[in-house]
C-alpha positions in Angstrom: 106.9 -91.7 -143.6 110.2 -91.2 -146.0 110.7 -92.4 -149.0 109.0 -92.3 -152.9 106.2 -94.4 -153.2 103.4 -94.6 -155.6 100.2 -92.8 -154.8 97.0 -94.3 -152.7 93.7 -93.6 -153.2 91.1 -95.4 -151.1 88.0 -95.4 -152.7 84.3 -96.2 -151.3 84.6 -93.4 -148.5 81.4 -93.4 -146.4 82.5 -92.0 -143.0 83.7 -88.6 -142.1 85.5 -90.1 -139.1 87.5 -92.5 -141.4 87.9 -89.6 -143.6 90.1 -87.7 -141.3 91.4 -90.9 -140.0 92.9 -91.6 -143.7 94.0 -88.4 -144.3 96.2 -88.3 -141.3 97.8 -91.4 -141.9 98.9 -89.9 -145.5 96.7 -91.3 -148.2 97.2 -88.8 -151.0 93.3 -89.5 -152.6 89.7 -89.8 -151.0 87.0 -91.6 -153.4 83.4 -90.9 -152.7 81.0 -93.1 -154.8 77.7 -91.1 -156.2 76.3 -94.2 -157.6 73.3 -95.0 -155.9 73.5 -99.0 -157.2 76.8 -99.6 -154.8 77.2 -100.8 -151.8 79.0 -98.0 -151.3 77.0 -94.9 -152.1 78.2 -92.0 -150.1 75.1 -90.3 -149.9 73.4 -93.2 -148.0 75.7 -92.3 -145.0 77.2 -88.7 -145.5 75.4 -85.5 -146.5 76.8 -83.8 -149.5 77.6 -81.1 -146.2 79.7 -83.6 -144.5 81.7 -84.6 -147.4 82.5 -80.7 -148.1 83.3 -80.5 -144.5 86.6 -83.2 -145.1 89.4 -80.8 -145.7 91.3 -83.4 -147.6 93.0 -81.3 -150.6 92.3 -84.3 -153.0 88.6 -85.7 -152.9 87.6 -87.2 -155.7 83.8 -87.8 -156.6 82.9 -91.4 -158.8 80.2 -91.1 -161.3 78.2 -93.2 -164.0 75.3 -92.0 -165.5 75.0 -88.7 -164.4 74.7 -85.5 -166.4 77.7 -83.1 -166.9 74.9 -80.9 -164.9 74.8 -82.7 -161.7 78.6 -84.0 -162.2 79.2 -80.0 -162.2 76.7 -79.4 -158.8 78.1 -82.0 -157.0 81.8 -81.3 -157.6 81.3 -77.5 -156.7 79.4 -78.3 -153.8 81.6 -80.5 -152.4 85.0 -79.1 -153.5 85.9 -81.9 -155.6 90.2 -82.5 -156.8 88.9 -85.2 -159.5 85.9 -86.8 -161.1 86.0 -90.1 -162.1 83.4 -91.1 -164.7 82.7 -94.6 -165.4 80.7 -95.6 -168.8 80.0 -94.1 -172.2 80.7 -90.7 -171.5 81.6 -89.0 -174.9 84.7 -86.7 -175.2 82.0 -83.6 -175.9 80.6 -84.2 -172.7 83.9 -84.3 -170.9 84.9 -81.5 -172.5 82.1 -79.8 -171.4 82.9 -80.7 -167.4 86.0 -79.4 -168.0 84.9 -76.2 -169.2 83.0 -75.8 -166.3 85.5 -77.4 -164.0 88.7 -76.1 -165.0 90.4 -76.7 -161.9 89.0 -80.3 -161.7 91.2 -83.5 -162.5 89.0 -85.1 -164.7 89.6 -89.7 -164.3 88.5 -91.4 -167.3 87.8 -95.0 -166.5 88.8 -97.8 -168.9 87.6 -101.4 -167.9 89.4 -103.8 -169.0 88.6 -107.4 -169.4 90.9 -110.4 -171.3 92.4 -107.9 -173.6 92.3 -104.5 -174.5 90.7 -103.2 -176.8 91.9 -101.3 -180.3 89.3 -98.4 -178.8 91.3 -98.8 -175.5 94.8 -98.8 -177.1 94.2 -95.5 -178.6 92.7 -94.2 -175.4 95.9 -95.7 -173.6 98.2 -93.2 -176.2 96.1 -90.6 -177.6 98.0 -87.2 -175.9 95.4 -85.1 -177.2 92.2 -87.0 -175.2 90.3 -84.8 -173.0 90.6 -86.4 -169.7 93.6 -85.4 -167.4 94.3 -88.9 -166.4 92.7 -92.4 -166.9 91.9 -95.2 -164.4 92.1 -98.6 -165.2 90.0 -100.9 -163.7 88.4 -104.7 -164.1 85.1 -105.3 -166.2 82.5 -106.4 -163.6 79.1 -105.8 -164.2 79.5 -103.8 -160.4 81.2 -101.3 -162.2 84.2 -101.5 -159.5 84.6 -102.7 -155.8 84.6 -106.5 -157.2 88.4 -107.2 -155.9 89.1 -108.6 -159.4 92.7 -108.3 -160.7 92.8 -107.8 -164.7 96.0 -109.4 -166.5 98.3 -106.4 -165.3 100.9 -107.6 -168.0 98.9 -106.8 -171.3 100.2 -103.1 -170.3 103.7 -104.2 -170.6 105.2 -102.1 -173.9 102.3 -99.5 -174.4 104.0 -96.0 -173.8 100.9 -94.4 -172.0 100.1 -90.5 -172.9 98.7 -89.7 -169.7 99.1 -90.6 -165.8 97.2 -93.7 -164.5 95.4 -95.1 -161.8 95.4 -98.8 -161.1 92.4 -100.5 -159.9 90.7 -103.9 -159.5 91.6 -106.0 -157.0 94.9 -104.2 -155.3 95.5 -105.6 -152.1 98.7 -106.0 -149.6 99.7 -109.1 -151.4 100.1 -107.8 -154.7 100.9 -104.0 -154.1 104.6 -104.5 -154.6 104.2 -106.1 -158.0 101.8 -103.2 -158.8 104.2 -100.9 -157.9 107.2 -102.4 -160.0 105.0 -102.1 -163.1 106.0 -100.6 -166.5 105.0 -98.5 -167.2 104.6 -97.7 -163.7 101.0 -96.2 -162.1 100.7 -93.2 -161.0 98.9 -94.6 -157.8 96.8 -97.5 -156.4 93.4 -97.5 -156.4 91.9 -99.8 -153.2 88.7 -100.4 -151.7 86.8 -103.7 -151.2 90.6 -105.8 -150.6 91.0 -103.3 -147.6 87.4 -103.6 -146.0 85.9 -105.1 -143.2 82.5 -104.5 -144.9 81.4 -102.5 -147.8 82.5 -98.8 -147.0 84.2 -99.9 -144.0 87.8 -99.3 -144.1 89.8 -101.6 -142.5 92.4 -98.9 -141.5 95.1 -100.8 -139.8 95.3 -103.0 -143.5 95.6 -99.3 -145.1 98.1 -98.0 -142.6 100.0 -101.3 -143.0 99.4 -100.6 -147.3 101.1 -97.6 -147.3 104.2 -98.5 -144.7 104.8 -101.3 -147.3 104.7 -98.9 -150.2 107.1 -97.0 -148.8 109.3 -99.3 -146.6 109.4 -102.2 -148.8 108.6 -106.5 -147.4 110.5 -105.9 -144.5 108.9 -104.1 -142.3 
């Protein structure tokens, strides 16, 4: 495919098959999910083996509650691009991952609801925050995967510090609009929009995602 698009990253991986499948129809970012709560957990289909065995430069491994410790493991074991950490994690804690993964793209997750926040403002503009980029997503209580859009427009006029991620609810009809944002994402996050069952890609919907992306509506 030609052409300058914005990034995909299909999250809620649980297939090796798929895996390679993705990979060689050019998404640029694989999400694994190491929360055992979703319907996606990667670990109740792949072996932390078979997800080091996807040569995909760019996996990125989604995390809650877990310790900088087993965020660490994990990451090395697997050969982790990015972490993505959802919840309270303090900057002294990421800044401890990063010490230890200094080659690791560290995602910070903001979930937004009706409005942001003045605590999410500043994370939205603060250059000197620890994370490498952010990723903003829709408050659920799911923590993700819901196919809930937030107000995309209360980002209009912030001048962002750092590279985003959109997620919550990106699907073919919208992706164009996503992509004419400003300030505009760095890439789309998918996953439950482009299933035909949780952690089952629907990868014709994907394939047809990314010709859009790149093409434009007429296809």
């Amino acid at each position: 495919m030609s052409g300058k698009r914005v990034l995909v990253k299909v999250c809620g991986i649980t297939s090796v098959e798929q895996s390679q499948a993705l990979q060689e129809m050019g998404v640029d970012f694989l999400g694994f999910i190491f929360h055992p709560a979703s319907p996606r957990f990667a670990l109740e289909r792949i072996s932390l083996d078979e997800i080091a065995s996807i040569r995909h430069p760019k996996k990125i491994g989604v995390f809650t509650s877990h310790s900088a410790a087993q965020i660490v493991e994990i990451a090395k074991s697997v050969g982790l691009w990015g972490v993505q950490l959802h919840g309270a994690y303090s900057a002294r804690c990421i800044g401890e991952i990063k010490q230890q993964l200094p080659l690791c793209t560290i995602l910070k997750v903001l979930s937004i609801e009706n409005s942001l926040t003045e605590n999410q403002r500043k994370s939205l503009q603060d250059p000197g925050a620890p994370w490498d980029m952010l990723l903003l997503d829709t408050a659920t209580p799911t923590l993700g995967g819901s196919g809930q859009s937030f107000n995309w427009k209360l980002l209009e006029g912030i001048c962002l510090a750092k590279p985003f991620f959109l997620a919550g609810g990106v699907s073919l009809e919208n992706s164009s609009l996503a992509q004419l944002l400003t300030p505009r994402p760095y890439a789309l996050d998918v996953n439950s929009r482009f299933e035909t069952a949780p952690g089952v890609k629907d990868l014709d919907k994907i394939y047809s995602l990314l010709e859009k992306l790149t093409h434009g509506e007429n296809l």
